[in-house]
N, C-alpha and C positions, 0 to 999 in steps of 0.2 A: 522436418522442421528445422533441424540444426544446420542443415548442408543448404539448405535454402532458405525460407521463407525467416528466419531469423538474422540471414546477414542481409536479405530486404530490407528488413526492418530496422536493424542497425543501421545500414546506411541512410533511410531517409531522417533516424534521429541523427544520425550527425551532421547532416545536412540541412537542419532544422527542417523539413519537409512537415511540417506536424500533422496539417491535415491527412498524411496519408500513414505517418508515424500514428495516431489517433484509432483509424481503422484498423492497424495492421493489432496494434497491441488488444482492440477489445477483441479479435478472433484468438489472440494469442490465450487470453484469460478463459475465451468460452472450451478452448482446445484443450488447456492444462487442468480443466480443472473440473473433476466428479462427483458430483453431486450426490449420489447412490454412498459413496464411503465418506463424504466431506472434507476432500485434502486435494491437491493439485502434487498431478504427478505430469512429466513433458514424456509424451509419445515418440516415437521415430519419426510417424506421416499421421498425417487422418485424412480417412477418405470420407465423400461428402456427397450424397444425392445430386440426381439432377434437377431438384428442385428449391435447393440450398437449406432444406428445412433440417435435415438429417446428415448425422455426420459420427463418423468413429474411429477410433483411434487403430492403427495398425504397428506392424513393427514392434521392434524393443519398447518396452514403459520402462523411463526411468535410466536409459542409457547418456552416460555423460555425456557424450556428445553434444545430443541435444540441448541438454540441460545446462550445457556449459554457455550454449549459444544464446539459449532464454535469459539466462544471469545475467551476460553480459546485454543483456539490451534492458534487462529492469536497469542495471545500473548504470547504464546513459541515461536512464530516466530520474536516476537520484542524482545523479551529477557530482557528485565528490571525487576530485581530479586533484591526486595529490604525486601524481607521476614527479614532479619538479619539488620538493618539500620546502625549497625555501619561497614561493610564493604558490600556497593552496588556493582552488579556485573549487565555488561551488555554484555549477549551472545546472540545475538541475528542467528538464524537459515534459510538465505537468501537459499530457494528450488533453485536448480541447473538453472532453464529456466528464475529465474527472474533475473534483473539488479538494480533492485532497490526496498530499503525502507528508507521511510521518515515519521520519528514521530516529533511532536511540539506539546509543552503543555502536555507533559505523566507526569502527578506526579507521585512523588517519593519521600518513604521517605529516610533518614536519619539521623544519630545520628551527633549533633553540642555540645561540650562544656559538654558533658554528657547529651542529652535533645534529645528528638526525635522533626525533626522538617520538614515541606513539602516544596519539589522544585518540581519546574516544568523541565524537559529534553527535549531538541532534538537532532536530530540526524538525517545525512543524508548518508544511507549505499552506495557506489554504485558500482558495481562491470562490471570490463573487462574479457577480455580473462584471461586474469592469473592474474589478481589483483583486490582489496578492498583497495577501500577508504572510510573512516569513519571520516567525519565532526562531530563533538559532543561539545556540552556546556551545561549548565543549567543555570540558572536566581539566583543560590546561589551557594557557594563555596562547591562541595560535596566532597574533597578534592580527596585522592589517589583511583581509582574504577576499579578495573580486568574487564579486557575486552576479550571477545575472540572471533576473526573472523574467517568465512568460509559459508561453507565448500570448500575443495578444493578436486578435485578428486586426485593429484599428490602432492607428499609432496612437500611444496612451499619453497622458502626460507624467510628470514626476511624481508624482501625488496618487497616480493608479496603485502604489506597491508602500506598503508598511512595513518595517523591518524594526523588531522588537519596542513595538510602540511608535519607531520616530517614521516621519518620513525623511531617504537620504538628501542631503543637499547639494551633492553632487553628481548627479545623474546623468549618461549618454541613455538616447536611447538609438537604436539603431534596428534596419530592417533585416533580418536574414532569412534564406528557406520562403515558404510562404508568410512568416509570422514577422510582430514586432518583439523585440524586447528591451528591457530597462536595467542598465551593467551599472553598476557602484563597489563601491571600499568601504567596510565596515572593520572596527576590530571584532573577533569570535574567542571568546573565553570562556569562566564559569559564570560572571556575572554578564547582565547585557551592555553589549557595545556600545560605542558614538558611533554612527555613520558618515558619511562623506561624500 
């Protein structure tokens, strides 16, 4: 799973591919996670019938590797991109069949005053039929952070994404991968932002 099938799946998330990002992550969830003890542990491989019904895990349980490769594809899918700390960016990549993600306590850095310094983020995604809504603060003032929501199968309008109550009023939207999405500027602090 780590040597393969998870840098699959990283690449179609950064590719915005979602529809096939979508499938790869609900085999990832059924793969990782046992039901018999109630806790998600990442395999080395699983091997799988030829009838697709059945399926078991092989190899090391629990080898980093793996598990390093699974991380990194949940956290393309939270999207908190703070590689550059003086302009944070949070895109996070919600697969078509789910409704919701909820991060609290994600550090993150950013640049204050010319200084790099760590916050904590959350964030509560959640998505309807044709809309996103995105609750977001952090515990320090991270000041102006590009945000971009989706995917959406049909170009949306501006008014498809809610960010802390408002809709932004400065909105691109733009198509990548198979999906649409909706990029804007919000500030992210303890209390809720203006958008833009």
């Amino acid at each position: 799973m780590g040597y393969g099938q998870r840098f699959v799946t990283q690449s179609a998330l950064l590719l915005d591919r979602m529809h096939d990002a979508t499938q790869m992550l609900d085999w990832t969830a059924k793969e990782i996670y046992d039901p018999r003890i109630g806790s998600f542990i990442v395999p080395e491989a699983v091997q799988i019938d030829l009838t697709g019904r059945f399926w078991y895990r092989t190899g090391d349980l629990g080898n980093g590797v793996q598990e390093a490769e699974t991380v990194k594809a949940l956290r393309m899918v939270i999207g908190v991109d703070d590689t550059q700390p003086e302009r944070i960016q949070v895109f996070p990549r919600m697969p078509y069949d789910w409704n919701e993600i909820v991060i609290d306590n994600y550090p993150v850095l950013f640049e204050h005053m010319g200084k790099t310094d760590t916050a904590v983020i959350r964030y509560k995604l959640t998505r309807t039929t044709n809309r996103m809504d995105l609750n977001i603060s952090a515990d320090k003032e991270l000041g102006d952070t590009t945000i971009r929501l989706g995917p959406f199968k049909r170009q949306p309008s501006p008014s498809s994404i809610q960010v802390n109550g408002d809709v932004p009023t400065e909105t691109s939207i733009r198509h990548s991968g198979d999906s649409w999405w909706v990029r804007f500027t919000t500030s992210v602090g303890p209390r809720a932002g203006s958008t833009r």
